[in-house]
C-alpha positions as CSV (number, residue, x, y, z in Angstrom):
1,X,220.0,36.8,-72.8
2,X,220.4,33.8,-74.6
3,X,217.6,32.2,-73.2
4,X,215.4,35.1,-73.6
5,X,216.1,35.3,-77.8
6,X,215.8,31.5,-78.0
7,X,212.2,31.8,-76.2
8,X,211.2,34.6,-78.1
9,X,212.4,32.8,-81.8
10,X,210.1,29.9,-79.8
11,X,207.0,31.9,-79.5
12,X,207.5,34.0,-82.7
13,X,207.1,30.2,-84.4
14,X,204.4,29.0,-82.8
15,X,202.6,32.6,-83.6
16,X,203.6,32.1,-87.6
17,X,202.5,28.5,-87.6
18,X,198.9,28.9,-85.5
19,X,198.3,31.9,-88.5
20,X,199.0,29.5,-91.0
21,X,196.4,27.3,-89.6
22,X,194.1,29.5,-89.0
23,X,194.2,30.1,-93.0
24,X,193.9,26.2,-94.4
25,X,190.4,26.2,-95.2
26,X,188.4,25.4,-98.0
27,X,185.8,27.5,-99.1
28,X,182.9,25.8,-101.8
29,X,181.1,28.3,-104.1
30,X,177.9,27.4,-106.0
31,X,175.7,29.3,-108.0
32,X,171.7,29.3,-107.1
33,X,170.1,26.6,-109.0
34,X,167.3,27.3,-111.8
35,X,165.0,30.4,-111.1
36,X,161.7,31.2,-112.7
37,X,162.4,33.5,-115.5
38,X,158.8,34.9,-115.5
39,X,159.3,36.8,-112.4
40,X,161.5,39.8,-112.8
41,X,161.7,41.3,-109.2
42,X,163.6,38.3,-106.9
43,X,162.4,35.6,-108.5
44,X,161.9,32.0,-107.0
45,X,163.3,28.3,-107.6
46,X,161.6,26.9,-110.5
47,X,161.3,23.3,-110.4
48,X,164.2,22.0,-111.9
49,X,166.1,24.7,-109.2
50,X,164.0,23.1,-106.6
51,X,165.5,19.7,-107.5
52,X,169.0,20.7,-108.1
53,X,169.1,22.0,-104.6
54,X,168.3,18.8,-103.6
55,X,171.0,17.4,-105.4
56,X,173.6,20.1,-104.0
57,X,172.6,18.6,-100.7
58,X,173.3,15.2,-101.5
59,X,176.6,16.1,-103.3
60,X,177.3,17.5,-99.5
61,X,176.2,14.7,-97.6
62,X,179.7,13.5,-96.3
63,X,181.2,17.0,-96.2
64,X,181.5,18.7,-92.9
65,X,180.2,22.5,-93.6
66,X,180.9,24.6,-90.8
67,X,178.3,27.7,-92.6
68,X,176.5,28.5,-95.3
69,X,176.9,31.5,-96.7
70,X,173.9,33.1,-99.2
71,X,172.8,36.5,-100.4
72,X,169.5,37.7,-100.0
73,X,167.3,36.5,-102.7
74,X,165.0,33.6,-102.7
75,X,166.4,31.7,-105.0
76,X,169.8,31.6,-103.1
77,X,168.1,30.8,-99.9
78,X,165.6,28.3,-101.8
79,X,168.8,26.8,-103.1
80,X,170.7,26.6,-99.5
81,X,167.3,25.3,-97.7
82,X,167.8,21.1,-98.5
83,X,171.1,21.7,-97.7
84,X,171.2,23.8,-94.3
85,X,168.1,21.6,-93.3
86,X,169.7,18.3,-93.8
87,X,173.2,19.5,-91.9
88,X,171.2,21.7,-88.9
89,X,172.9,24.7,-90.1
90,X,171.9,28.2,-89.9
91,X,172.5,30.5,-92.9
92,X,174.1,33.2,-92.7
93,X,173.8,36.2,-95.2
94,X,175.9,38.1,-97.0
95,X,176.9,41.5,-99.7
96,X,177.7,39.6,-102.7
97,X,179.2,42.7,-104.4
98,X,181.6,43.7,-101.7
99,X,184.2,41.2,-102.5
100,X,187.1,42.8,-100.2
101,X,185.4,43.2,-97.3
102,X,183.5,39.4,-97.9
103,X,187.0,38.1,-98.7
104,X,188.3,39.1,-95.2
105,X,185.3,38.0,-93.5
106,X,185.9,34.6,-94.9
107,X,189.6,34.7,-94.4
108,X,188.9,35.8,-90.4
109,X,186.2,33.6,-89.8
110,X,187.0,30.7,-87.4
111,X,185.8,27.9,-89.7
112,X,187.9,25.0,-92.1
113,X,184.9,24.4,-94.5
114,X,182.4,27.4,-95.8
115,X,179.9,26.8,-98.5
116,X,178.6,30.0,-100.2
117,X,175.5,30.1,-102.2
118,X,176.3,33.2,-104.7
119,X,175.7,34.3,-108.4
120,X,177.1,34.1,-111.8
121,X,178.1,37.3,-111.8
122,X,179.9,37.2,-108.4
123,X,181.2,33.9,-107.5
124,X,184.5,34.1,-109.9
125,X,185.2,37.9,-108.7
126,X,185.0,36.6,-105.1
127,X,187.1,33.9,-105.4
128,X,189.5,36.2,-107.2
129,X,189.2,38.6,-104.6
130,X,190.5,35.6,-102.3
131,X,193.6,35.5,-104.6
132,X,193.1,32.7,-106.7
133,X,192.4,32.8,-110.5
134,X,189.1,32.2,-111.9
135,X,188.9,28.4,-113.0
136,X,187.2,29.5,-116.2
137,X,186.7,33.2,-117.7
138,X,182.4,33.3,-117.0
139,X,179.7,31.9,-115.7
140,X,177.4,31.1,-118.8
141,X,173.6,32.6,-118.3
142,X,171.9,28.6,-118.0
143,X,174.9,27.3,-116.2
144,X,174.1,25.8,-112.8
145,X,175.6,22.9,-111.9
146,X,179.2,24.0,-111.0
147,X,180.7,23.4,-108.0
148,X,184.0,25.5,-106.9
149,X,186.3,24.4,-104.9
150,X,188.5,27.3,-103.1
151,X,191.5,25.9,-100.9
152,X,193.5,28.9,-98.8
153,X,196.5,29.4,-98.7
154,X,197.3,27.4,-101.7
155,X,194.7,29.2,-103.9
156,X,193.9,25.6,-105.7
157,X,190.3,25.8,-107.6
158,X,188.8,23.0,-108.1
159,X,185.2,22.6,-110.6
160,X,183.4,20.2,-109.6
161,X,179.9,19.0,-111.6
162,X,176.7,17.9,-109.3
163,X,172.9,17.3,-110.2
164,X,171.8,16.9,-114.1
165,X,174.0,18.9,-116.5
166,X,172.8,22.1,-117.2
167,X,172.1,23.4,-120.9
């Protein structure tokens, strides 16, 4: 009987710790980079997006991504394109607004490092759905050049600056 506790204390362990490292993982958020503001209805990169999300790839460059995560628009795809291209990823889409059910995706998904390409009015409610606090209280309306950096389980954000600064 002894035996039989001792190996199930063993295994209940081993269970708790392979959890645990299923959940270290960093998760990246970026907004999309510069759209054109003359087109209303899912607008485009303009060209200082264009360039930008050259520079998000570059700021990448050394970091193992194991996805890319990015709404459907065209200016979050545009914006993920350099990127995905550069790292032979494929991008994978996703329901910015649903932040639970996104949150458990991400949580579940069997990957240490997940970029996703979101929007200033869902990137701080998705990484508070996650269970972190927002690293600042908004996203400002020309701000594009933020990178956060999500780590799970600790909830650490870090803000990280790439490309030129934005206005």
């Amino acid at each position: 009987m002894r035996n039989f506790i001792a190996l199930l204390i063993v295994l209940m362990g081993i269970t708790a710790c392979n959890e645990k490292e299923k959940m270290n993982k960093t998760i990246y958020f970026v907004r999309h980079a510069e759209k054109e503001t003359e087109i209303k209805n899912d607008p485009p990169l303009n060209t200082d997006g264009v360039i930008r999300s050259v520079d998000l790839a570059s700021w990448f460059k050394k970091i193992k991504l194991d996805t890319v995560f990015s709404s459907d628009t065209k200016r979050n795809i545009e914006t993920a394109k350099p990127l995905i291209e550069a790292k032979n990823l494929t991008l994978a889409k996703y329901n910015p607004t649903d932040f639970i059910a996104f949150s458990n995706t991400l949580k579940e998904l069997n990957a240490d490092t997940i970029l996703v390409i979101g929007h200033s009015n869902t990137i701080l409610e998705q990484i508070e759905a996650l269970g972190a606090e927002r690293p600042q209280a908004s996203i400002g309306e020309n701000e594009y050049d933020k990178i956060f950096e999500l780590h799970l389980p600790s909830n650490k954000v870090l803000v990280h600056q790439y490309g030129s600064k934005s206005n």
